[in-house]
DODOLO-798924 format. One record per residue: residue number from 0; residue in three letters; z, x, y of N, C-alpha, C in turn. Coordinates in steps of 0.05 Angstrom, whole numbers, plus 5000, padded with zeros to 4 digits. Each point is the difference from the previous one (the first is absolute). Layout:
BEGIN
+-----+-----+------+------+------+------+------+------+------+------+------+
:   k :   r :  nc3 :  nc1 :  nc2 : cac3 : cac1 : cac2 :  cc3 :  cc1 :  cc2 :
+-----+-----+------+------+------+------+------+------+------+------+------+
: NUM : ALA :    Z :    X :    Y :    Z :    X :    Y :    Z :    X :    Y :
...
+-----+-----+------+------+------+------+------+------+------+------+------+
REM end
This chain:
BEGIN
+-----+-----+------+------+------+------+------+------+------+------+------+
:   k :   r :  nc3 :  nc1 :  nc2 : cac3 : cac1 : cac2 :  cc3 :  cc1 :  cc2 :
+-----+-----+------+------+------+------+------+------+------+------+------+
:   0 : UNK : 5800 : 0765 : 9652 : 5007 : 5028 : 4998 : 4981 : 5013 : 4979 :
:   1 : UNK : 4998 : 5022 : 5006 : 4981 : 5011 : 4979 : 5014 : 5020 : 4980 :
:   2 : UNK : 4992 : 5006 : 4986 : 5014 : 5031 : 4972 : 5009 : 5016 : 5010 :
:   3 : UNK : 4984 : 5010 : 5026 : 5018 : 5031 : 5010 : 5020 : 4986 : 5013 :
:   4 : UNK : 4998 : 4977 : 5012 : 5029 : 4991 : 5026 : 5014 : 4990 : 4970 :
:   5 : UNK : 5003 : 4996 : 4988 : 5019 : 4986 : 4982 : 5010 : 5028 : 4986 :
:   6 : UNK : 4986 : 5026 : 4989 : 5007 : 5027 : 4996 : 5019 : 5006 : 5021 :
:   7 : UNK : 4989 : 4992 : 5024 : 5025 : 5023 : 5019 : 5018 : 4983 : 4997 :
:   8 : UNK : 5000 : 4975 : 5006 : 5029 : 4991 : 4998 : 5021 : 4994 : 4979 :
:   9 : UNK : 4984 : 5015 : 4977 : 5014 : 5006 : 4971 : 5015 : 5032 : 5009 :
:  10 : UNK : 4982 : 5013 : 5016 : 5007 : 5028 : 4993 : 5025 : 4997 : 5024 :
:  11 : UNK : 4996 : 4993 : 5020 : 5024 : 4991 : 5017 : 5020 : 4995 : 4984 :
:  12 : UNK : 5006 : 4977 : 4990 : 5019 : 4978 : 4979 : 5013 : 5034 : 4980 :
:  13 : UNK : 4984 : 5010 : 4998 : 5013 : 5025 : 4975 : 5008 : 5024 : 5016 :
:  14 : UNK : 4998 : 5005 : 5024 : 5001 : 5019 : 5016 : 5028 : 4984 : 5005 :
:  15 : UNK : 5008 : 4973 : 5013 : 5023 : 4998 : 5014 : 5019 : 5001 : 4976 :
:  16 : UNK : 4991 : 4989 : 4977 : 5016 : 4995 : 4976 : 5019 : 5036 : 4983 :
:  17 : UNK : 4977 : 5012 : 5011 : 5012 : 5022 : 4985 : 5017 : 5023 : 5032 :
:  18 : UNK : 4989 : 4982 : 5023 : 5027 : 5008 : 5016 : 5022 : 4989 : 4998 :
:  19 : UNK : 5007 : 4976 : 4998 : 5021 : 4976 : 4995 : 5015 : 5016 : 4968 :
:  20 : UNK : 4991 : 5011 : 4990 : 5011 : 5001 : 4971 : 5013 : 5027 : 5008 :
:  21 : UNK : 4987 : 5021 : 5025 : 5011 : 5026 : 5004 : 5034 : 4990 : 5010 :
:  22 : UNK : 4991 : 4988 : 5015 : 5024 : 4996 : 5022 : 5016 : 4988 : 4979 :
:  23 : UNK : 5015 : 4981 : 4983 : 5003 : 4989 : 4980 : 5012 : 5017 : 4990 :
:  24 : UNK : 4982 : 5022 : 4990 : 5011 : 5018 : 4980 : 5019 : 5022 : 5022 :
:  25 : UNK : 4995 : 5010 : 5018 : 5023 : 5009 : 5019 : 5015 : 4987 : 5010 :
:  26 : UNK : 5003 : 4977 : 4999 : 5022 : 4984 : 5003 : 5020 : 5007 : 4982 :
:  27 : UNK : 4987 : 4992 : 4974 : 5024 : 5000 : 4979 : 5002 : 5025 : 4995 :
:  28 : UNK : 4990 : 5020 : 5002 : 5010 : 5018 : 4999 : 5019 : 5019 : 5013 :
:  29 : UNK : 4989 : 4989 : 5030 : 5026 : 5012 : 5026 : 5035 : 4979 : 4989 :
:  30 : UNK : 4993 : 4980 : 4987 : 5023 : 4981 : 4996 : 5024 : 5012 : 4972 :
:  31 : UNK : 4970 : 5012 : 4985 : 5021 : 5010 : 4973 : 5006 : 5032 : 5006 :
:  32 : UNK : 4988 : 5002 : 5028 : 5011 : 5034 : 5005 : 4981 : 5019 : 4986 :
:  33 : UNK : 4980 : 4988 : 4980 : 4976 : 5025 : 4990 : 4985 : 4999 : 5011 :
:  34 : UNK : 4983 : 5034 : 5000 : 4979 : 5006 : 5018 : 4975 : 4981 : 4991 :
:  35 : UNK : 4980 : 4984 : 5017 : 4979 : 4980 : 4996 : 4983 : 5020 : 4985 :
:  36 : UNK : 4979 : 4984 : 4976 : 4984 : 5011 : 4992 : 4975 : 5007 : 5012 :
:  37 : UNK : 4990 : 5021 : 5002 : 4970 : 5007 : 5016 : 4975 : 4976 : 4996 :
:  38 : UNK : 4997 : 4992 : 5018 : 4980 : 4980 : 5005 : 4973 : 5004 : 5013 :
:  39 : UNK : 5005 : 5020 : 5005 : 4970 : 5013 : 5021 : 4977 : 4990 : 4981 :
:  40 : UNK : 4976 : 4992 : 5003 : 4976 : 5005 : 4989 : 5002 : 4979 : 4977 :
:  41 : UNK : 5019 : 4979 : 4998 : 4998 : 4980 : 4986 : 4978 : 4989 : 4997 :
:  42 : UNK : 4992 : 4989 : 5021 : 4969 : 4985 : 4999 : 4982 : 5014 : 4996 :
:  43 : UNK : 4995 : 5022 : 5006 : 4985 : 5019 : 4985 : 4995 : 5005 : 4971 :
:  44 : UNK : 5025 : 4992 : 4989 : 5003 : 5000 : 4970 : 4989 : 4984 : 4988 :
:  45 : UNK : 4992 : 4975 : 5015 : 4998 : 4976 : 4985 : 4972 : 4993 : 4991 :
:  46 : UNK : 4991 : 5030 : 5005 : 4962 : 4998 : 5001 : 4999 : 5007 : 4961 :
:  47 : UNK : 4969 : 5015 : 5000 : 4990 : 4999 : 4975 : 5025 : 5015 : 4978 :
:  48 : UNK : 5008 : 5010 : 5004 : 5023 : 5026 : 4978 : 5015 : 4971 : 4984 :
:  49 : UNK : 5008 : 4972 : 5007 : 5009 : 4980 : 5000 : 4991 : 4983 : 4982 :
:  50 : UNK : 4967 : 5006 : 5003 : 4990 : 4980 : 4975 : 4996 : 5009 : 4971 :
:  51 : UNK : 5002 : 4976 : 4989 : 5002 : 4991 : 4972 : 4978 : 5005 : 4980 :
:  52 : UNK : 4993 : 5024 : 4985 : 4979 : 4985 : 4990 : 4998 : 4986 : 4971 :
:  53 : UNK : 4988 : 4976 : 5004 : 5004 : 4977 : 4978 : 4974 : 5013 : 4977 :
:  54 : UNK : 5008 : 5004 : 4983 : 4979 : 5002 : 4982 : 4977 : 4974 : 4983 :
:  55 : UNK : 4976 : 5015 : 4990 : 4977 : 4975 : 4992 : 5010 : 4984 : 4977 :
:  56 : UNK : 5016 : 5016 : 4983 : 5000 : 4995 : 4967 : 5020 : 4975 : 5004 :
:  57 : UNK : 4988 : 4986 : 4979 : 5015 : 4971 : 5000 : 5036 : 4998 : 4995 :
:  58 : UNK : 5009 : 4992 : 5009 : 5027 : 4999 : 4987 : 5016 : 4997 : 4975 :
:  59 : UNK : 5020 : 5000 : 4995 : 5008 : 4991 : 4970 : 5000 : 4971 : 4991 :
:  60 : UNK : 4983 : 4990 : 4993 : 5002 : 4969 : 4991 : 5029 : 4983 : 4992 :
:  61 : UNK : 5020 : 5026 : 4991 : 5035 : 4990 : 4997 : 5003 : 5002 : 5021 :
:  62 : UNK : 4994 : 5009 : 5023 : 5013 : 4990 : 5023 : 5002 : 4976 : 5012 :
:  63 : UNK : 4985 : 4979 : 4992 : 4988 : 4977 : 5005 : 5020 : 4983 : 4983 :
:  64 : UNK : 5002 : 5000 : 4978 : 5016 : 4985 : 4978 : 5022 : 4985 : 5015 :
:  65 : UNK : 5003 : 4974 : 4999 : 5019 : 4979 : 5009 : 4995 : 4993 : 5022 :
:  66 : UNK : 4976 : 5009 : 5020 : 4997 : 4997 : 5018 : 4988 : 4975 : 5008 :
:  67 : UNK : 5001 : 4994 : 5029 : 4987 : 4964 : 5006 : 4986 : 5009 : 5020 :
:  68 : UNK : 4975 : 4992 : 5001 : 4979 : 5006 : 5014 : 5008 : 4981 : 5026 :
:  69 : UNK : 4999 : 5012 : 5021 : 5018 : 4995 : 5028 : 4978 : 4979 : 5010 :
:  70 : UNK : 5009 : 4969 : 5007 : 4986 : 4983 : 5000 : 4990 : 4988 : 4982 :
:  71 : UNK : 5002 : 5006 : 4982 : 4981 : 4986 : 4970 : 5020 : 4986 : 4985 :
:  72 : UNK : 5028 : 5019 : 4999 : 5021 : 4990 : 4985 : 4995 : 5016 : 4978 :
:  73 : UNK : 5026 : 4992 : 4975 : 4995 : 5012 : 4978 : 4982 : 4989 : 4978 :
:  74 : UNK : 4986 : 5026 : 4990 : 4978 : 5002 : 4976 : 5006 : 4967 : 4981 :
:  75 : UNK : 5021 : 5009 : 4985 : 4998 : 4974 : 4988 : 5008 : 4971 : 5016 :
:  76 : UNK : 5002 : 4996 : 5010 : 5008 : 4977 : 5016 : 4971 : 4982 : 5014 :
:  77 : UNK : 4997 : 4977 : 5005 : 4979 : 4986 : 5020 : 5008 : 4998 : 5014 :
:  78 : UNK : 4982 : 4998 : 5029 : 5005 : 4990 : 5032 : 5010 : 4968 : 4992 :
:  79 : UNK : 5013 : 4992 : 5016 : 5007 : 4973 : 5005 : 4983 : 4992 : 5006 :
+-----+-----+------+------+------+------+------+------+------+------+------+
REM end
């Protein structure tokens, strides 16, 4: 398969997913008797307005403190 066939069948996979989640959500909502929440244009939403932007500047170095480098194990400690 190539990038774009593996793209569409991502965009498929998110297209049925955010129908499955409509119906879902009118389900439970026809069940608790409240009006379903507007869903139109969901997937539409999910474009650029959505992203994150991560900034350059390094982090706080206390954020790190106690931490175990994932795979390595912890700082003071040896590999077996």
């Amino acid at each position: 398969m190539s990038v774009q066939d593996d793209l569409a069948a991502v965009k498929r996979c998110l297209e049925d997913l955010v129908r499955t989640v409509g119906q879902l959500e009118r389900g439970i909502a026809a069940e608790r008797g409240t009006p379903p929440t507007p869903t139109a244009g969901r997937a539409e939403r999910l474009g650029a307005e959505n992203l994150v932007t991560i900034p350059d500047t390094p982090y706080d170095s206390g954020l790190w403190t106690d931490s175990d480098d994932e795979g390595l194990g912890a700082r003071d400690r040896h590999a077996p």
